[in-house]
C-alpha positions as CSV (number, residue, x, y, z in Angstrom):
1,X,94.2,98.5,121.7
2,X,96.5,96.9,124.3
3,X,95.1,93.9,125.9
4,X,97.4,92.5,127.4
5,X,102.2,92.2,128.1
6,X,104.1,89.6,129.1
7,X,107.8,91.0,129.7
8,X,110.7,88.7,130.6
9,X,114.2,89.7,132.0
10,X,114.4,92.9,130.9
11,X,116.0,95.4,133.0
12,X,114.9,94.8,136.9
13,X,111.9,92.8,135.7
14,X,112.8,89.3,135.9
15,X,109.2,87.6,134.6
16,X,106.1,90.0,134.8
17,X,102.6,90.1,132.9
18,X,99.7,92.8,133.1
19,X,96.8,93.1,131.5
20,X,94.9,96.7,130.1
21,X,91.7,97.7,129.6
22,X,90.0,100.6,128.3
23,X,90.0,104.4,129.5
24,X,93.1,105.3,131.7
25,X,95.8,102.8,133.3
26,X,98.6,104.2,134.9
27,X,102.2,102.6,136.6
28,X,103.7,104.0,139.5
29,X,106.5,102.6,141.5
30,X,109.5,103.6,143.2
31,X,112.7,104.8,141.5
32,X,114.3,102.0,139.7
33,X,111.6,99.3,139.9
34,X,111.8,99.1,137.0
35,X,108.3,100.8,135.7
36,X,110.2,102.4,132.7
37,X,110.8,99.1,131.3
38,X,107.0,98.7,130.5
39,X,107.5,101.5,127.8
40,X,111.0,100.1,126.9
41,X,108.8,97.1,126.2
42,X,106.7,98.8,124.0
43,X,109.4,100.9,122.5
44,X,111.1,97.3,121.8
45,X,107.6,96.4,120.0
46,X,107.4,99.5,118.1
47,X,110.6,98.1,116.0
48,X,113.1,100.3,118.5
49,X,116.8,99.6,118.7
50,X,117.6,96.7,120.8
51,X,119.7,97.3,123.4
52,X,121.3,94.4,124.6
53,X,122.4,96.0,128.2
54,X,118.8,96.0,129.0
55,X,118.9,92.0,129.3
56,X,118.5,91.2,133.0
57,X,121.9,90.4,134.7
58,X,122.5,86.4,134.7
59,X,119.9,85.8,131.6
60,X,120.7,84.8,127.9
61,X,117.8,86.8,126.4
62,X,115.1,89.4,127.3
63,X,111.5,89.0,126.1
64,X,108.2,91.6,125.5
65,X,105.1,89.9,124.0
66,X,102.1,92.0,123.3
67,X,98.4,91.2,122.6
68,X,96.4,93.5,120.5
69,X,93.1,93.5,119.5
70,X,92.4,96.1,116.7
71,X,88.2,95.8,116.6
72,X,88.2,99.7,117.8
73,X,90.4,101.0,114.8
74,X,88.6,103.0,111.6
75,X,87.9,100.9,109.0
76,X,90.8,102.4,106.9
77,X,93.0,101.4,109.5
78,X,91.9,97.8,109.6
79,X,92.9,97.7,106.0
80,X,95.7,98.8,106.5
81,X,96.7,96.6,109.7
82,X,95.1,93.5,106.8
83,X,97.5,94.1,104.2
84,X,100.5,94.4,106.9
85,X,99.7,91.0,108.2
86,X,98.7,89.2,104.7
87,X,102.3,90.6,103.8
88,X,103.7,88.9,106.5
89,X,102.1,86.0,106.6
90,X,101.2,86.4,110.2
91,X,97.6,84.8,111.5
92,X,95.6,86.5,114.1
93,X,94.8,84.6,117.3
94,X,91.5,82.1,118.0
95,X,89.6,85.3,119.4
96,X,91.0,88.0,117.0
97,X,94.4,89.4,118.5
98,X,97.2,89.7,117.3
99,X,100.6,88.9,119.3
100,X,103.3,90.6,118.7
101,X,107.0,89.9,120.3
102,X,110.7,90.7,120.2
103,X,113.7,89.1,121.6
104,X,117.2,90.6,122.6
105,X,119.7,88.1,123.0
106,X,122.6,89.5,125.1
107,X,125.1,88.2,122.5
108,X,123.2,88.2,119.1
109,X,121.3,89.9,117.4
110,X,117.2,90.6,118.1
111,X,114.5,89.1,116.9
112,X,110.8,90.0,116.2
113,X,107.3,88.0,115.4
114,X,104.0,89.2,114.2
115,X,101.2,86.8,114.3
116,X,103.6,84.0,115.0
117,X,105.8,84.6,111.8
118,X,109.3,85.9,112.6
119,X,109.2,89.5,110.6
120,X,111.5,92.3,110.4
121,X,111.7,94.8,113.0
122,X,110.4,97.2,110.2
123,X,107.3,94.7,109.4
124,X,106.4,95.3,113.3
125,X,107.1,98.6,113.8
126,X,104.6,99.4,110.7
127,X,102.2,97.2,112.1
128,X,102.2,98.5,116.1
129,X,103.2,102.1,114.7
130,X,99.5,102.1,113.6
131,X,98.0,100.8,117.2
132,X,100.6,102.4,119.4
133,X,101.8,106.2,119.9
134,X,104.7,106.3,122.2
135,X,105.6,109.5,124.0
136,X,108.6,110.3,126.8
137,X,110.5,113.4,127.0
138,X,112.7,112.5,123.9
139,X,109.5,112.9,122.3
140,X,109.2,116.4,123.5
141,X,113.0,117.3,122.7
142,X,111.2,116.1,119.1
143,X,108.3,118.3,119.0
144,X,111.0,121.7,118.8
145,X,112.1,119.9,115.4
146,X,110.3,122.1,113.0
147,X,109.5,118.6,110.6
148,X,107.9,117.4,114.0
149,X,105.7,120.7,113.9
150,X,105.2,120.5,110.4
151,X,104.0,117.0,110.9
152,X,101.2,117.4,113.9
153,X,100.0,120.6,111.8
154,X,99.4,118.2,109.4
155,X,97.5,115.9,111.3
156,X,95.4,118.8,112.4
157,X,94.9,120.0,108.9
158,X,94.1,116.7,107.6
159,X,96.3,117.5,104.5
160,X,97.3,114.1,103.9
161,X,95.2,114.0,100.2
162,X,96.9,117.9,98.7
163,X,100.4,116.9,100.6
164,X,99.9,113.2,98.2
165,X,99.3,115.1,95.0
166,X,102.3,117.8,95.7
167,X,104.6,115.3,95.9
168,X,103.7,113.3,92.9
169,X,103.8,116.4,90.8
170,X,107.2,117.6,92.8
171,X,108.7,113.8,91.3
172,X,107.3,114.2,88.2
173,X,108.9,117.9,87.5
174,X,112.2,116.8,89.0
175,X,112.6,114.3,86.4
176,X,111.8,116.8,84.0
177,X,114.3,119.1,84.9
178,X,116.6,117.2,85.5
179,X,116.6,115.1,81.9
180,X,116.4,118.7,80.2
181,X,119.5,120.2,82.5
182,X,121.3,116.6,81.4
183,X,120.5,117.1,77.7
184,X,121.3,120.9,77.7
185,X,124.4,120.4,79.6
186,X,125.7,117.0,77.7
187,X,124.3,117.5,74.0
188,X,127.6,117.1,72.1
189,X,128.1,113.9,74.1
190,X,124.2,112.9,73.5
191,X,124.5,113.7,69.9
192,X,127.4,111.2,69.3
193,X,125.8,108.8,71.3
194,X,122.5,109.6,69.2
195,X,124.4,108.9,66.2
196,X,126.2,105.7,67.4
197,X,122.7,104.3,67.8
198,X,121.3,106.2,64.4
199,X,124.1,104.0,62.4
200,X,123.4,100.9,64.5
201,X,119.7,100.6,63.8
202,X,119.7,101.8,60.3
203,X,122.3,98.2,60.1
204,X,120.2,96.5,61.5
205,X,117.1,97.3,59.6
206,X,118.8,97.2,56.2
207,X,119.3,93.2,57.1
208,X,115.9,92.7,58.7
209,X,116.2,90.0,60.6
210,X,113.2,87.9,61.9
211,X,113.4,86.3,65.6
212,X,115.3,82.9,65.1
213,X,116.2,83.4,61.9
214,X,119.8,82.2,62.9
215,X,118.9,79.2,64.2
216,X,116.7,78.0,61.3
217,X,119.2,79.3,58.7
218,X,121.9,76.4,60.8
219,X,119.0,73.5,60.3
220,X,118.7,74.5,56.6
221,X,122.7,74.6,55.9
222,X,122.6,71.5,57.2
223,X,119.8,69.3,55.4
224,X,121.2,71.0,52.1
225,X,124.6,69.9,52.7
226,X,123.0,66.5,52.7
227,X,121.0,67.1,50.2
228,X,121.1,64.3,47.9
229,X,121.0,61.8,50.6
230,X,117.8,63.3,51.9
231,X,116.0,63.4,48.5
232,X,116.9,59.8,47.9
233,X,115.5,58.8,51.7
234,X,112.0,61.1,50.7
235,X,111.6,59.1,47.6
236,X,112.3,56.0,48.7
237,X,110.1,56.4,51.1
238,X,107.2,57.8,49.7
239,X,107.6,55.0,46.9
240,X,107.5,52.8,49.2
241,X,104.7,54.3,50.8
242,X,102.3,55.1,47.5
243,X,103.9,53.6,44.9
244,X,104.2,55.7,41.5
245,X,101.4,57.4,40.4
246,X,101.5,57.1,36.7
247,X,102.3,53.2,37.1
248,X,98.3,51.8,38.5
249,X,100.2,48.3,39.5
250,X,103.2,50.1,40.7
251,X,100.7,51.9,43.1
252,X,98.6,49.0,44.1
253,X,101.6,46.9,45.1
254,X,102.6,49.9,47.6
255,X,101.9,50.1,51.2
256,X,98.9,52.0,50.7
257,X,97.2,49.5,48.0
258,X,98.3,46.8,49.8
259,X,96.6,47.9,53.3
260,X,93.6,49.4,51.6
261,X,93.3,45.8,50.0
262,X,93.6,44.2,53.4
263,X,91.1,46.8,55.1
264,X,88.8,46.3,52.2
265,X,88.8,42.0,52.6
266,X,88.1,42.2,56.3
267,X,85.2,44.8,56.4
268,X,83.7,42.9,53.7
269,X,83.0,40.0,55.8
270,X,80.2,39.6,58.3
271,X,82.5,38.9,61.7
272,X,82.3,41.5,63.9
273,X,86.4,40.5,64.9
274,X,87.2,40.9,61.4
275,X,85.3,44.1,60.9
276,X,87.1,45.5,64.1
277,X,90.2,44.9,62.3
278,X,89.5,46.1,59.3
279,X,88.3,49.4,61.1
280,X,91.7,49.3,62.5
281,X,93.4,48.9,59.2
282,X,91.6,51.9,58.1
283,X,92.8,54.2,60.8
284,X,96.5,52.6,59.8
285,X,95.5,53.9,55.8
286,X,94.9,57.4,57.2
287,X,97.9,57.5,58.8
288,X,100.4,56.2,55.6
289,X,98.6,57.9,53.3
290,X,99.3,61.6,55.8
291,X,102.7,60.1,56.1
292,X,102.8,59.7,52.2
293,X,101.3,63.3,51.3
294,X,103.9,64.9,53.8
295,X,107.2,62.8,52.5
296,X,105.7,64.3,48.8
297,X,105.8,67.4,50.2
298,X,109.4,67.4,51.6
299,X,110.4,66.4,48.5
300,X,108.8,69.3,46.8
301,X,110.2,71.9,48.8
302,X,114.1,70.8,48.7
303,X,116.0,73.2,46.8
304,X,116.8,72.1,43.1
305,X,120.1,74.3,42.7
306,X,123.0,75.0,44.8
307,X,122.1,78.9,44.5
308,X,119.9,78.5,47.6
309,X,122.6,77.1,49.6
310,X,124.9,79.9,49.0
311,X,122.1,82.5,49.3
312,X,121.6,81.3,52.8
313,X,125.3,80.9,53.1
314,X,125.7,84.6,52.6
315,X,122.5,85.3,54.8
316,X,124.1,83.3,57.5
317,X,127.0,85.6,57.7
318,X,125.2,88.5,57.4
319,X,123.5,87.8,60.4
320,X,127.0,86.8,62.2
321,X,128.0,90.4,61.8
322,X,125.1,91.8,63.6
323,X,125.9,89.4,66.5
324,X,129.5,89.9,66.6
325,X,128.6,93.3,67.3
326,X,125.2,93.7,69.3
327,X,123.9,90.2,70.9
328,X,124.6,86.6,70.9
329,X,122.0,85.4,68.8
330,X,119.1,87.2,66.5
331,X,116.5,87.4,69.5
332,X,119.1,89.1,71.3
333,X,120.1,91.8,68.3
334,X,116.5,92.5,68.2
335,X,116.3,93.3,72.2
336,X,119.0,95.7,72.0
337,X,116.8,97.2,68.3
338,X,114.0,97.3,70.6
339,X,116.2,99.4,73.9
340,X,118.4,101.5,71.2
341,X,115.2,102.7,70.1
342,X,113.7,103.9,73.3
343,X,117.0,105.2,74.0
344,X,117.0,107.2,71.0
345,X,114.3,109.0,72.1
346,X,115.2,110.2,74.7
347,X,118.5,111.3,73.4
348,X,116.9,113.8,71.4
349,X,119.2,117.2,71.2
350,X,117.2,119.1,68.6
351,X,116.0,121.8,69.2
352,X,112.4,120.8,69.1
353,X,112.9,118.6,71.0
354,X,114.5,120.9,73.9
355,X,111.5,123.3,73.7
356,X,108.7,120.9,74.2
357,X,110.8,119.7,77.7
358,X,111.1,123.4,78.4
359,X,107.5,123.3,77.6
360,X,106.6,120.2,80.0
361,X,109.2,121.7,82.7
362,X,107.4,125.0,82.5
363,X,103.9,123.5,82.6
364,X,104.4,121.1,86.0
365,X,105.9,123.9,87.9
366,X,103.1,125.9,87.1
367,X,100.5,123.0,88.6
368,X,103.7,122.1,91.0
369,X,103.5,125.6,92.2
370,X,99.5,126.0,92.4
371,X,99.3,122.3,94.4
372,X,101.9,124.2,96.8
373,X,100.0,127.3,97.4
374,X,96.8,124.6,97.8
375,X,98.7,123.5,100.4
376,X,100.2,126.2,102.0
377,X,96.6,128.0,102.5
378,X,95.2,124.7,104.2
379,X,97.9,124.7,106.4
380,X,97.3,128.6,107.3
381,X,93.8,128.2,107.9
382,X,94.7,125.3,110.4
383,X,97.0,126.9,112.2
384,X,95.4,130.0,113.9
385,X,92.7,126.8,114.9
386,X,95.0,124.6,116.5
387,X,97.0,127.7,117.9
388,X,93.6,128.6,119.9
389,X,92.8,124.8,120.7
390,X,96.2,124.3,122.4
391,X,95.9,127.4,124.0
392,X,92.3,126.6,125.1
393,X,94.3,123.0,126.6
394,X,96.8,124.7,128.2
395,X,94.5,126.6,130.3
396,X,92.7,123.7,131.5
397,X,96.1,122.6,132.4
398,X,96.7,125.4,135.0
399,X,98.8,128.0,132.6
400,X,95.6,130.6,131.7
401,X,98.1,133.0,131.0
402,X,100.1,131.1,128.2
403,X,99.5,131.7,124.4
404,X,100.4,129.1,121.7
405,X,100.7,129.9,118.2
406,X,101.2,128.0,114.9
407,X,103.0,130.8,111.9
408,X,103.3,129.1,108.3
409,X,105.7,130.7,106.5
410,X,107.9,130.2,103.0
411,X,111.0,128.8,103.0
412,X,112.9,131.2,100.3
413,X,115.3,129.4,97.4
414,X,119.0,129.7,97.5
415,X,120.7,131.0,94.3
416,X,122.0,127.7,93.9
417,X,119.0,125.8,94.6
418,X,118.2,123.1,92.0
419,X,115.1,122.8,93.5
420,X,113.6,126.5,93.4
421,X,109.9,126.9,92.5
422,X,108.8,130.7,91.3
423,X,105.0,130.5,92.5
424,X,102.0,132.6,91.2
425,X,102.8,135.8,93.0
426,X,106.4,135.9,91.8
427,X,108.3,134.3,94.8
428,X,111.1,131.9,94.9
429,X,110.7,129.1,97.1
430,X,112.1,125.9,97.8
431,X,110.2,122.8,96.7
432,X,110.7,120.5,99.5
433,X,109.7,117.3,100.1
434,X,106.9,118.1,102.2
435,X,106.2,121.5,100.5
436,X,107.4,125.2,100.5
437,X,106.1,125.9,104.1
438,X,108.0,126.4,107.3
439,X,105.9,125.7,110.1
440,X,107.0,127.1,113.9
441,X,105.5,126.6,117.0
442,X,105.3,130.0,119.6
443,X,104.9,129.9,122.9
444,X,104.3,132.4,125.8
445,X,103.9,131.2,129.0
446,X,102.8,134.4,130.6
447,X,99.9,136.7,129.5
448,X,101.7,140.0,127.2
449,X,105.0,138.2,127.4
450,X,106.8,137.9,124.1
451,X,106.0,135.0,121.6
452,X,109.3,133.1,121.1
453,X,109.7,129.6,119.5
454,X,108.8,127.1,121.4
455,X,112.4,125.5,121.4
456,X,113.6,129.4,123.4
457,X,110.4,129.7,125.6
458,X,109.2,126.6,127.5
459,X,110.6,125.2,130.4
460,X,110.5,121.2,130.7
461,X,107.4,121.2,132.7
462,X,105.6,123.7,130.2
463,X,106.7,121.7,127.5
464,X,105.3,118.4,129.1
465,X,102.0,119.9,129.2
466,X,102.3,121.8,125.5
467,X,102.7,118.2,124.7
468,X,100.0,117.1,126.5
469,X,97.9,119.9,125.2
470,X,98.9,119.0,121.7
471,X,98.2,115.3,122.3
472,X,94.2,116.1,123.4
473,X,94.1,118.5,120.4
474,X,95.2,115.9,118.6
475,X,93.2,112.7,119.4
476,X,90.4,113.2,117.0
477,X,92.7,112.2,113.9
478,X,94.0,109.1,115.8
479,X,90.9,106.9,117.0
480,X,91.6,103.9,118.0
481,X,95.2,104.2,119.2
482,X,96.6,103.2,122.2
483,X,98.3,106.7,124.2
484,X,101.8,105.7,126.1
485,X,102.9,108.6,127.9
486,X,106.1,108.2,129.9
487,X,106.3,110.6,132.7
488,X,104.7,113.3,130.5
489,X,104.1,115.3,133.7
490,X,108.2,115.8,135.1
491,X,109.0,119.0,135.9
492,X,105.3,119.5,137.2
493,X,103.7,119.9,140.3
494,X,100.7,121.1,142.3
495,X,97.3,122.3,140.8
496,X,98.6,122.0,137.2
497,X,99.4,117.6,138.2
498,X,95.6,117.5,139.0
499,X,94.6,118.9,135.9
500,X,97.3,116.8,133.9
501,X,95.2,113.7,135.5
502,X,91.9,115.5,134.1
503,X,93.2,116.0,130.6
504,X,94.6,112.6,130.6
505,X,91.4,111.1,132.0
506,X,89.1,112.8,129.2
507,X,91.9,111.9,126.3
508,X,91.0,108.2,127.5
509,X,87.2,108.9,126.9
510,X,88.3,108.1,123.0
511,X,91.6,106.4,123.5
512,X,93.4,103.8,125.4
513,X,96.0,106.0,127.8
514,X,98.6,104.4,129.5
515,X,100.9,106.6,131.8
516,X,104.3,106.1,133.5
517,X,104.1,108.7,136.7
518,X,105.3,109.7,139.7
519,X,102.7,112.2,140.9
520,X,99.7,110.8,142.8
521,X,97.3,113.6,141.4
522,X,98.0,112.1,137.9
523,X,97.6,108.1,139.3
524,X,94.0,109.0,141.0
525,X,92.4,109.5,137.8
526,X,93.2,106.4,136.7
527,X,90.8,103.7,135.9
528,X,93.3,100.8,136.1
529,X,96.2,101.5,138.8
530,X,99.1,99.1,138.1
531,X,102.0,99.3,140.6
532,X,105.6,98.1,139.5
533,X,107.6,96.5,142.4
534,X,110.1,94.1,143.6
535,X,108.5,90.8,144.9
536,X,111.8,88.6,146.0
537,X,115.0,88.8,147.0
538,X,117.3,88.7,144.2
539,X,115.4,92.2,143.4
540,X,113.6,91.2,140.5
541,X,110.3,93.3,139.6
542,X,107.0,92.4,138.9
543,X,103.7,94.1,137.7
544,X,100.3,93.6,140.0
545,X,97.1,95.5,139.6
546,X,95.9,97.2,143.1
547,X,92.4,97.3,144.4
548,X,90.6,100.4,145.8
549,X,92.7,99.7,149.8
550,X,96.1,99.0,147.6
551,X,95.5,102.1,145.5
552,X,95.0,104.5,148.3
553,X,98.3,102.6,150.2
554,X,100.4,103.6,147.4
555,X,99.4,106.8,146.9
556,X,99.9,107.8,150.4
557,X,103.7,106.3,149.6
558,X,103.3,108.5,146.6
559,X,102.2,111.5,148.4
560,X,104.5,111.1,151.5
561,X,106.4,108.0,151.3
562,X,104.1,106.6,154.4
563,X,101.9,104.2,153.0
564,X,101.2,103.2,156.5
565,X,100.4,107.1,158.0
566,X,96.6,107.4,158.7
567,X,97.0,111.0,157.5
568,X,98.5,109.9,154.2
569,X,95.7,107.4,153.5
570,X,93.3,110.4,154.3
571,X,95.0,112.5,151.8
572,X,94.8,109.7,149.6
573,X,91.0,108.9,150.1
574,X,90.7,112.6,149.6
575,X,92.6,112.3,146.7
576,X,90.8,109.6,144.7
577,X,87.5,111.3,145.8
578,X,88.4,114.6,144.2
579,X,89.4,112.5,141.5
580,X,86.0,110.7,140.5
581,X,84.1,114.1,141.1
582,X,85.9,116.2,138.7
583,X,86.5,113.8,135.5
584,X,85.1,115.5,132.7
């Protein structure tokens, strides 16, 4: 919900705030106060296009801020709005809210902020797009689109889960035919390729490399280059260390013997200083006498011919050949082992191999095709329903005569279509995104008169309340949402105004509805009246919210444009009566 807007010089509003409510708030004005820019404002929040001429005349930058609170969304939506913000980084406010803003600079570009984080226009637009739905009269040039029909069906239908799993198996068979059309169609060039990487990998396997080989094989060509000069180091050391082995006074004159002697001597005496010491000298024994067994073992392992260095020699530049050609070290050669072989698989051009992606083709667009026909009967069944619930609408909305119908047909495959589906009962249809189905809207707005698309058939004012109709029909699958209409009632008049107010009035039972209007039967229904109008010279505007003596004043100016007129007030009085008798 909308709590609150704080709008700064943008258009003829120079600095204006209001704040909403539940139920039904409506904006009147005169022509070019500026009460359009409240929506602009929202549009601008909804991640719109910034326009920069909407700045106000003699200021840098325009500003909309926005409170929301979203306590009155599902529970699935809340999760939803959660991850948005946790994506973002954005914080909700000390009591819960979430603000929400976007500046147009005159000269650069825009900027938005959710939750005091600057986002991207995106980010905020997927975060108000699940609080706020907007609707003017380019929305109702929208609703002829057939997508835009497909779409509100869809909502009706509550399709969302078969329309998810048509479209996952749609992907999944699209790669499928695709990859066998690209084998098929490229095999000689796949076959070569196939044998490139055959002849690679059989090389590289014959050698057998083991992850940094390479670099070991360079530390062992270089201690055995040094070979003899290492092997006299080891020994020396490790005589020095243990003494010879063979020799018993050779040994005891060695580091070891002499420390164990030392050790021995100290522990032997009844000083605990000396003992300490001794302990000490001990820990120093264990360590010579590791040092000691490890030199040995050095020693041991050093090659005693100069076979082993030219074995590794020859190993060495085995090795170099493999990364001459495929990496720049072992690790590397291995990778490419590791992609070639994936690659390989897929590049399989036998004729096995073709028939079991036949196979796989064949198989998704036979549960491709039945998740389609799922869909396409949930869609049927939902549209002779929401046909008679519109029509039902648009009789409350002073057009008993008119007749609005929903037709689901099939949308039939081109010859060249690389996305034709055969379905179970043999016909060829397109596999589109959304499915196979072509959904139209009819409309009639005169009893026996002919059912034509809605985009031949409705005037502006009939489409306004189709809309409208659509919208009420609608609400259930929305909760929670804040309803903008702008001016959803041009082009209408009279009796059908007052029931516009009525329908708008019971969509606000469940919703937060906010309208832009110029008819004073719409504007009595409201529950907050909020009037849009210049307060100072320079002609900037400003919002203010009327009482019950302010309301009827402007909608005598509404009805007659003499907010002073004792008549007019009576009408209006009359008006506002009428009004609180006949809500539903």
């Amino acid at each position: 919900m909308l709590s609150e807007i704080r709008i700064e010089s943008l258009g003829a509003i120079k600095a204006a705030s209001a704040e909403f409510d539940r139920g039904l708030t409506v904006l009147t004005g005169e022509t070019g106060a500026g009460k359009t820019m409240v929506v602009t404002g929202l549009h601008l929040l909804g991640g719109a296009r910034a326009d920069a001429h909407r700045v106000r005349s003699g200021s840098d930058r325009a500003v909309v801020e926005g409170r929301f609170s979203t306590a009155e969304l599902s529970n699935e939506d809340i999760r939803t709005v959660e991850e948005i913000l946790e994506s973002c980084g954005a914080d909700r406010d000390d009591d819960g809210s979430v603000i929400a803003s976007r500046s147009v600079s005159r000269d650069g570009p825009s900027r938005a902020y959710l939750g005091g984080r600057s986002v991207p226009a995106k980010a905020l637009s997927n975060f108000t797009g699940e609080l706020l739905a907007l609707h003017g009269q380019n929305d109702q040039l929208r609703l002829m689109r057939p997508d835009e029909q497909r779409a509100a069906l869809d909502r009706f239908a509550e399709v969302a889960a078969r329309l998810e799993k048509y479209q996952k198996l749609r992907d999944e068979w699209r790669r499928a035919r695709r990859d066998l059309a690209d084998r098929t169609e490229r095999s000689r060039e796949l076959a070569q390729e196939a044998d490139r990487l055959t002849f690679a990998l059989e090389e590289i396997d014959a050698m057998d490399p083991v992850p940094g080989e390479d670099q070991q094989l360079v530390a062992d060509i270089r201690r055995m280059s040094e070979l003899d000069a290492l092997r006299d180091a080891a020994a020396t050391a490790r005589h020095a260390l243990a003494g010879d082995a063979d020799d018993p006074l050779d040994a005891a004159s060695s580091a070891t013997g002499s420390i164990g002697r030392a050790a021995a001597s100290l522990q032997g005496t009844d000083d605990a200083v000396l003992q300490g010491l001794g302990e000490q000298l001990g820990e120093a024994l264990t360590v010579v006498g590791d040092v000691a067994r490890e030199v040995g073992a050095y020693l041991s392992e050093l090659p005693s011919d100069a076979s082993t260095l030219e074995n590794k020699l020859a190993r060495q530049a085995d090795l170099r050949s493999l990364t001459r050609k495929y990496a720049a070290d072992v690790d590397g050669v291995l990778a490419w082992a590791t992609q070639s072989r994936e690659r390989l698989a897929q590049l399989d051009v036998s004729e096995d191999a073709l028939g079991a992606l036949q196979r796989l083709v064949t198989e998704l667009g036979t549960k491709l095709a039945a998740a389609a026909t799922d869909l396409t009967r949930a869609r049927t069944k939902a549209a002779g329903a929401l046909g008679k619930a519109v029509t039902a609408e648009l009789a409350g909305l002073a057009m008993s005569g008119a007749d609005f119908t929903v037709t689901v047909g099939t949308v039939g495959a081109q010859p060249d279509d690389r996305a034709a589906l055969v379905l179970a009962d043999g016909q060829t249809v397109q596999a589109g995104p959304h499915g196979v189905d072509l959904v139209e809207f009819g409309f009639t707005a005169h009893r026996g008169g002919s059912i034509l698309p809605l985009h031949k058939s409705a005037s502006g004012g009939e489409l306004s309340r189709v809309m409208l109709a659509l919208e009420v029909v609608l609400a259930g699958s929305s909760a929670g949402t804040t309803m903008v209409f702008d001016e959803v009632d041009a082009g209408v008049g009279g009796r059908a105004a007052v029931q516009i107010g009525r329908r708008l009035a019971r969509l606000a039972h469940t919703h937060q509805v906010i309208v832009v209007t110029h008819l004073p039967q719409v504007a009595a229904y409201a529950d907050i009246h909020l009037v849009v109008d210049a307060l100072g010279r320079d002609g900037a505007s400003g919002v203010r919210r009327l009482d019950d003596d302010e309301r009827v004043a402007e909608l005598a100016r509404m009805l007659a444009g003499l907010g002073e007129s004792d008549t007019a007030r009576a009408h209006a009085r009359e008006l506002l009566e009428a009004a609180r008798t006949n809500t539903d």
